[in-house]
C-alpha positions in Angstrom: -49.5 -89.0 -50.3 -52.4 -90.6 -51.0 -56.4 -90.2 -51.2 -57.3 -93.9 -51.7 -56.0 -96.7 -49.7 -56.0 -100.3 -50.4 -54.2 -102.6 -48.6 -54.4 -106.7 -50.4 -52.9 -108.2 -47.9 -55.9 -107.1 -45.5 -58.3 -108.0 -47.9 -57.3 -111.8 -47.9 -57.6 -111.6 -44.1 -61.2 -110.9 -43.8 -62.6 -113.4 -46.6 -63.3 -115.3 -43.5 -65.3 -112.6 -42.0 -67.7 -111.4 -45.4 -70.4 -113.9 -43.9 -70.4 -113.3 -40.7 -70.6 -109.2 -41.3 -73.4 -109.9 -44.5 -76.0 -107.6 -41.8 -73.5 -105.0 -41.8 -73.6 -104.9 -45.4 -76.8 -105.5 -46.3 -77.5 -101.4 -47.2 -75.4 -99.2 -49.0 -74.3 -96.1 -47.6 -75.3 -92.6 -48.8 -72.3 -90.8 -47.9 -69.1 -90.9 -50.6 -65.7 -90.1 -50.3 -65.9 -90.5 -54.2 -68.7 -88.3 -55.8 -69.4 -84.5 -55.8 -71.8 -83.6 -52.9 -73.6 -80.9 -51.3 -72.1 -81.2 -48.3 -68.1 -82.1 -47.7 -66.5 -82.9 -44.3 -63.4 -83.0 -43.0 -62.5 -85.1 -40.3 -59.4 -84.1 -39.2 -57.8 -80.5 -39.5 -54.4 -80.4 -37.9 -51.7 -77.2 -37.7 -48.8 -77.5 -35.1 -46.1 -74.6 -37.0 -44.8 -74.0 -33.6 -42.5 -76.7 -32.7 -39.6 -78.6 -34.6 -42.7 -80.8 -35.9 -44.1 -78.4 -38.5 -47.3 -79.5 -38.8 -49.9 -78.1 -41.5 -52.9 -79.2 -43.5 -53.5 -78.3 -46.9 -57.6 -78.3 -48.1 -58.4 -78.8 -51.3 -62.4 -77.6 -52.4 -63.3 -78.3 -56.2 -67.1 -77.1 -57.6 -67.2 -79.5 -60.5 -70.5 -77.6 -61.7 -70.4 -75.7 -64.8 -71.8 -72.7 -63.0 -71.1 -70.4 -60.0 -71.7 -72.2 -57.0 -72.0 -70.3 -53.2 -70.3 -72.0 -50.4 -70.2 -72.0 -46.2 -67.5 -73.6 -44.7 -67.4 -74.2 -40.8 -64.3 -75.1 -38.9 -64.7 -76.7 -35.8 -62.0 -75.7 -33.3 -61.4 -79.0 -31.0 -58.9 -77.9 -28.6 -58.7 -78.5 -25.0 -57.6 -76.0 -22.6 -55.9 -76.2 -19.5 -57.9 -75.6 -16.4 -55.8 -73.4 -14.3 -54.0 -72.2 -17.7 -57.1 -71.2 -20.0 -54.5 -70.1 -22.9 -52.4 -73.2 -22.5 -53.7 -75.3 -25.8 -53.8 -79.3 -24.4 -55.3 -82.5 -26.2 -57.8 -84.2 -24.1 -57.1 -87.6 -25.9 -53.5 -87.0 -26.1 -50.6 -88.3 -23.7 -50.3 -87.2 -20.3 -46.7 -87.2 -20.4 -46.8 -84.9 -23.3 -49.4 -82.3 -21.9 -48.4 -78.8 -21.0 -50.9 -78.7 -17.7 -49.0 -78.6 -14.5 -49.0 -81.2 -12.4 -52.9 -81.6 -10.7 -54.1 -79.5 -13.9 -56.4 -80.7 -16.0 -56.6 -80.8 -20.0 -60.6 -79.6 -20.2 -62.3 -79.7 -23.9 -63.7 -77.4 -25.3 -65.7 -76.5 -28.5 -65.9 -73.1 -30.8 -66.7 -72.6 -34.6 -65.7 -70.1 -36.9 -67.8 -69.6 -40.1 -66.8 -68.1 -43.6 -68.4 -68.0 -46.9 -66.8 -67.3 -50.4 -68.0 -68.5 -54.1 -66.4 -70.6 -56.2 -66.8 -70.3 -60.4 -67.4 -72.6 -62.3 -65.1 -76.2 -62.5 -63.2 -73.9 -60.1 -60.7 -75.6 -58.0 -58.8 -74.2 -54.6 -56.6 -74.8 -52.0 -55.4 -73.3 -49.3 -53.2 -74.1 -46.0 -55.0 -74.5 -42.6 -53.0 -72.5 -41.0 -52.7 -69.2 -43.2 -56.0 -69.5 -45.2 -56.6 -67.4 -48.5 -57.1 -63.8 -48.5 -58.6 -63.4 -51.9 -60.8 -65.7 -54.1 -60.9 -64.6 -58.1 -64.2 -64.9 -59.8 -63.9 -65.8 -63.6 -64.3 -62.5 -65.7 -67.4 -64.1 -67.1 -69.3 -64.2 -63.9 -70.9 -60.5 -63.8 -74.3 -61.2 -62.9 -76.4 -60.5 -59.7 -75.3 -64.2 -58.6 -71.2 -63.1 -58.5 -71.5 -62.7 -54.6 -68.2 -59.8 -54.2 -68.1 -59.1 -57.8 -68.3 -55.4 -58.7 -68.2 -53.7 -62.0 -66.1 -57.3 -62.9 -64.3 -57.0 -59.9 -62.6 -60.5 -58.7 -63.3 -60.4 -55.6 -65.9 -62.7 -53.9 -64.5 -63.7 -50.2 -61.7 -64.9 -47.9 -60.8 -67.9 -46.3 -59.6 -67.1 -42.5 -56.9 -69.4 -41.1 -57.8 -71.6 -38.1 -58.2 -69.9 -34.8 -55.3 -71.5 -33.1 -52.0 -72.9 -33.4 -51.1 -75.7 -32.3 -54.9 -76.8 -33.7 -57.0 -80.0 -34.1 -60.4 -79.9 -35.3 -62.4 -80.4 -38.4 -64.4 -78.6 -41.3 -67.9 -78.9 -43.1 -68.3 -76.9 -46.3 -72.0 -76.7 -47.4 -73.2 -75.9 -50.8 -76.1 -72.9 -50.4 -78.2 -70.7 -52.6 -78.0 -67.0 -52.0 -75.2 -66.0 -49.3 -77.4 -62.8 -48.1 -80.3 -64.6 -46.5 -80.6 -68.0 -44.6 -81.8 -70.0 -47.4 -82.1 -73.6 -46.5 -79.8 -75.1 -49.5 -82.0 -77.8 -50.4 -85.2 -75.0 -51.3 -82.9 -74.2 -54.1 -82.3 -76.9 -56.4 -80.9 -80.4 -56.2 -77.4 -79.9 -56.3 -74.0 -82.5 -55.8 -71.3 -79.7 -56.7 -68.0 -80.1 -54.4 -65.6 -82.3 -54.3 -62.6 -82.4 -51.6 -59.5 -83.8 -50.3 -56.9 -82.8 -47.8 -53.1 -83.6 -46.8 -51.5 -83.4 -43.4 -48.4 -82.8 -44.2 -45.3 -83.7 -41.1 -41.9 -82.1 -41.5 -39.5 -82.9 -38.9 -36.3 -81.1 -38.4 -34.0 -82.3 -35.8 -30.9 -81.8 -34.7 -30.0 -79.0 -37.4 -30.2 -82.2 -40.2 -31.8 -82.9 -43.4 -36.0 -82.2 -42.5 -37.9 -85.3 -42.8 -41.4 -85.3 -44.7 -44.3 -87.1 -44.4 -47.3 -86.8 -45.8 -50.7 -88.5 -45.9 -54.0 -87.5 -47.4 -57.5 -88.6 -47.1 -60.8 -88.1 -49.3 -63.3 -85.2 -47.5 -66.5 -87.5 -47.2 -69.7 -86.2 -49.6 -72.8 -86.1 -47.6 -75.1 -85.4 -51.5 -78.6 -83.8 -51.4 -81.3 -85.3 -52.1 -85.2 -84.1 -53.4 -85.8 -80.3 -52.4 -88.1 -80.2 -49.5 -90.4 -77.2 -48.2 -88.4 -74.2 -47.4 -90.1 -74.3 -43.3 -86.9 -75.4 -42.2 -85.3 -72.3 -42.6 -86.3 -69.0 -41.1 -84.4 -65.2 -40.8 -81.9 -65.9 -38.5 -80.7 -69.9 -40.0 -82.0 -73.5 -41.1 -81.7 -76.7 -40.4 -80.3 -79.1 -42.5 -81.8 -82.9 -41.7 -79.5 -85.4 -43.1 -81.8 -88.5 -44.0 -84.5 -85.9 -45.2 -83.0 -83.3 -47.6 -80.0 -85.4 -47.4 -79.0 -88.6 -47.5 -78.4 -89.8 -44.3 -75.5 -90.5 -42.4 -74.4 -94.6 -42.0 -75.3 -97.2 -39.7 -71.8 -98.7 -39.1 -68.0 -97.8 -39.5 -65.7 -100.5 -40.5 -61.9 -100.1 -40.1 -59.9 -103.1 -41.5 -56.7 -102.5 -39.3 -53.2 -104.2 -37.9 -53.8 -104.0 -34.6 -51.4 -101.7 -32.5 -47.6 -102.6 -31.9 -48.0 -105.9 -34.8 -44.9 -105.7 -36.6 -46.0 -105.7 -40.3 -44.5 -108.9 -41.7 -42.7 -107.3 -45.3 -40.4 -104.7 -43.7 -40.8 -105.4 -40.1 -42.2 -102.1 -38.9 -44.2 -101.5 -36.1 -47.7 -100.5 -36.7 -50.2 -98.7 -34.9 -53.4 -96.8 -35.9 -55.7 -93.6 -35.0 -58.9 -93.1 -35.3 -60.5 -89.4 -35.6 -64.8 -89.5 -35.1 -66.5 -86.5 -35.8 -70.6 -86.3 -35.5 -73.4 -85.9 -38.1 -75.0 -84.0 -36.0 -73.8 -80.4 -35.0 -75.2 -77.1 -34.0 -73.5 -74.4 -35.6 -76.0 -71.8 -35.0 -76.3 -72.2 -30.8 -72.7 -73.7 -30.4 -73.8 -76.4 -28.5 -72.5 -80.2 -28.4 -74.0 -83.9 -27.8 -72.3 -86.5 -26.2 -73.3 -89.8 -28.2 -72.0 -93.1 -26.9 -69.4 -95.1 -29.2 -70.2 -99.2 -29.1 -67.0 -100.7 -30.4 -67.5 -104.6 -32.0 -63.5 -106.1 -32.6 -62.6 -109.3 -34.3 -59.3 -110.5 -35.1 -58.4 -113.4 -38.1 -60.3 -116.0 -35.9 -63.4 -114.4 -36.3 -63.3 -114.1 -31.9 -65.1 -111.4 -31.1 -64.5 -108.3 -28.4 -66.3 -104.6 -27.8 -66.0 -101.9 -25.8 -67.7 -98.4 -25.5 -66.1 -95.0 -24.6 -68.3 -92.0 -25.5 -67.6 -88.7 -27.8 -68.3 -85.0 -28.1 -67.8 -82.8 -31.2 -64.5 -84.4 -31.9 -62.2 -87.3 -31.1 -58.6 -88.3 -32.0 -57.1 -91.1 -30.1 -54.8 -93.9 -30.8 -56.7 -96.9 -30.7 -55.0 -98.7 -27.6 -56.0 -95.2 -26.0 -60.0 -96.4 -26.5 -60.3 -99.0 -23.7 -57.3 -98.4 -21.2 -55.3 -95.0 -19.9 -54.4 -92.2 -22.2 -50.6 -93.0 -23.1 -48.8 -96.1 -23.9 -48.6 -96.9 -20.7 -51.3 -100.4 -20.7 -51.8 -100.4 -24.1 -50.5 -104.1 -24.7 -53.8 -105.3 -22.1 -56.5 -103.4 -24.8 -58.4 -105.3 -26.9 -57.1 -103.2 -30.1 -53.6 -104.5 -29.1 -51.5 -107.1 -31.0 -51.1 -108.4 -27.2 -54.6 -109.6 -26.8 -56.3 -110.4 -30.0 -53.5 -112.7 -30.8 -53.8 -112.0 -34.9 -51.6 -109.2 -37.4 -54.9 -108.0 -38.0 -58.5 -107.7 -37.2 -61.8 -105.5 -38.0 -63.2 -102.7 -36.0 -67.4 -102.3 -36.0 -68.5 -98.7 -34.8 -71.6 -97.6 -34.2 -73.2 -94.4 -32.2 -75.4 -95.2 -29.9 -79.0 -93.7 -30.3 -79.6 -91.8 -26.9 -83.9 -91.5 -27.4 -83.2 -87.8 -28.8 -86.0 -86.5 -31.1 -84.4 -83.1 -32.5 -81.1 -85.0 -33.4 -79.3 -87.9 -34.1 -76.1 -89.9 -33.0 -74.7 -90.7 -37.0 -70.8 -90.7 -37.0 -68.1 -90.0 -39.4 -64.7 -91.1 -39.3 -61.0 -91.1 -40.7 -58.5 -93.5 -39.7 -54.7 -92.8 -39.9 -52.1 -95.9 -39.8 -48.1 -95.0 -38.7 -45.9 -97.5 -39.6 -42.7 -96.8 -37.5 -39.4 -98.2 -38.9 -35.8 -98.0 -38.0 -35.1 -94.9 -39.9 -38.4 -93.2 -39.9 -42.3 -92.9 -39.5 -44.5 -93.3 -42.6 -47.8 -92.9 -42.6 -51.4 -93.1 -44.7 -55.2 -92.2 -43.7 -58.1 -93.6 -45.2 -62.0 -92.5 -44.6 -63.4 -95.6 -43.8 -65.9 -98.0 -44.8 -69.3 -97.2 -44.2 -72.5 -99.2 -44.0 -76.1 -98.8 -44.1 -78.2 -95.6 -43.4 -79.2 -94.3 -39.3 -83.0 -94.7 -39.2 -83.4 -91.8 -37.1 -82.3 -88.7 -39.0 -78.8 -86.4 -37.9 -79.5 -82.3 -37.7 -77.2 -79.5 -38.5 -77.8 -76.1 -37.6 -76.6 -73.6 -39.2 -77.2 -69.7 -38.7 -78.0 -66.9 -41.3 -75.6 -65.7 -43.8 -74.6 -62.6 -43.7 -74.1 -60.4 -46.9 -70.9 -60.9 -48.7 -70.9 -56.6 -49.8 
């Protein structure tokens, strides 16, 4: 497993393109996959326990404060349904071949959220599976005062953590730092606070053939979106508040940079065949309606030669694809004529500039977030990594989230 990926050999590779990419640069981000924030994301949320792939992810949520700290978490269920089979679970992005929609069917997606809220104490940290959640959080028996959300007479007993809402499941989860769980305080009223911390692991065990279970794992930074000045409480009202990232928080950046093998190169130390996922989630998202915005995904590709390709394929509340999957059919069927293919750029690797396209919205903006996830299949087996990746500047027009009021923990 692990949280941090550097690869050198990819590093020598692009020494040839730090000039040309100096704009993308030029401005640091203000999202961190490093440092406590007030608001954590995860990109990718994954449970399949219900095939010989056992599938789960394990979330880990640390408040480094040294105080009680209230949180609200979102998961965002991505699945697609079948048309003609409503309770047939599909992947939109996912291979054809492998879809459980009969033949003329369609693999339709779809967007719900479930909400939950629990408090953490202080330099408390948890963890907890995806797909069977935590059915009671302990305060510390110091925390009796009116701020112990659940505690009663020194009860330890301040909230649950659901499982997701399906299985098989694909999605992702925000946790927001807030101030009093009863009312919808906007966070940022409160005080300035950078508390939580996160990481997760998608963890792969195969069993086949009645043999020894194969496990991979790979784990990936939750990316810190931190607060910034308090601002006027007018944001918020009785029944929610909106939370403007690049206002009350920093906002969301300009450009994604993946550093990447492109798809089916054969990695020249072991000879494995490599290909790579990307998972885009938005900056923007209406909890409180449940409703979605389509933003358009400009896609800038160089390989070692600094030659230059792009494409654009839009995205909704969520998106996991393979990258070959971006600019030709779903499957790997034509995935050696894509420009993300070892086929066409010509070069081991390359780099991958993306970028959401502003659509001339004033109540929300098109910032994206991403995770990428690299499989390097060998003879024997699959191992795998993912990696947040590396982000660039700041939007200039600000990214909304909605959220709704809080309902009482007692």
């Amino acid at each position: 497993m692990r949280t941090v990926k550097w690869n050198p050999f990819l590093s020598g590779v692009y020494t040839v393109l730090g000039g040309m990419l100096l704009w993308a640069g030029a401005a640091r981000a203000d999202v961190t996959s490093t440092n406590p924030a007030a608001i954590v994301v995860y990109p990718k949320i994954v449970v399949d326990t219900s095939s010989e792939n056992n599938i789960d992810t394990i979330i880990q949520l640390t408040n480094t404060a040294p105080n009680p700290v209230n949180v609200r978490c979102f998961y965002v269920n991505a699945n697609g349904h079948c048309g003609n089979s409503p309770f047939a679970i599909c992947d939109p992005n996912g291979n054809p071949a492998d879809s459980p929609c009969a033949i003329g069917d369609v693999c339709i997606s779809q967007w719900t959220e479930t909400d939950f809220a629990f408090q953490l104490t202080s330099h408390q940290p948890i963890d907890w599976t995806a797909s069977q959640g935590l059915s009671d959080l302990p305060l510390s028996p110091s925390c009796t005062g009116p701020e112990c959300h659940g505690a009663v007479n020194g009860e330890s007993n301040s909230g649950s953590i659901p499982p997701v809402s399906e299985n098989p499941f694909q999605g992702e989860l925000k946790c927001i730092e807030v101030g009093d769980l009863g009312v919808g305080e906007n966070p940022s009223t409160v005080t300035v606070f950078n508390d939580l911390k996160g990481e997760a692991t998608i963890e792969d065990i195969t069993i086949s053939g009645g043999g020894t279970p194969s496990v991979d794992s790979r784990g990936y930074n939750a990316i810190g979106i931190q607060a910034a000045t308090p601002q006027p409480a007018d944001a918020c009202d009785a029944s929610g508040c909106t939370l403007t990232l690049g206002a009350e928080y920093s906002g969301c950046p300009g450009v994604l940079l993946l550093d990447n093998f492109f798809d089916d190169a054969e990695e020249p130390s072991i000879g494995d065949d490599v290909r790579t996922k990307l998972t885009l989630v938005p900056c923007s998202e209406d909890f409180k309606f449940q409703t979605t915005t389509t933003t358009t995904v400009q896609y800038l590709v160089f390989n070692e030669f600094e030659q230059r390709l792009s494409t654009s394929k839009s995205t909704n509340c969520f998106t996991e694809i393979a990258l070959s999957d971006i600019d030709t059919r779903l499957g790997p069927e034509g995935d050696n004529q894509s420009i993300f293919n070892v086929s066409v750029e010509g070069t081991l690797t390359g780099q991958v500039l993306i970028r959401g396209v502003a659509d001339g919205s004033t109540d929300h903006g098109n910032g994206l977030l991403a995770i990428a996830e690299e499989f390097h299949n060998g003879e024997h087996d699959t191992k795998s990594a993912a990696f947040v990746t590396v982000q660039r500047g700041t939007r200039t027009q600000n990214d909304v989230i909605l959220i709704p009021a809080a309902q009482p923990t007692n």
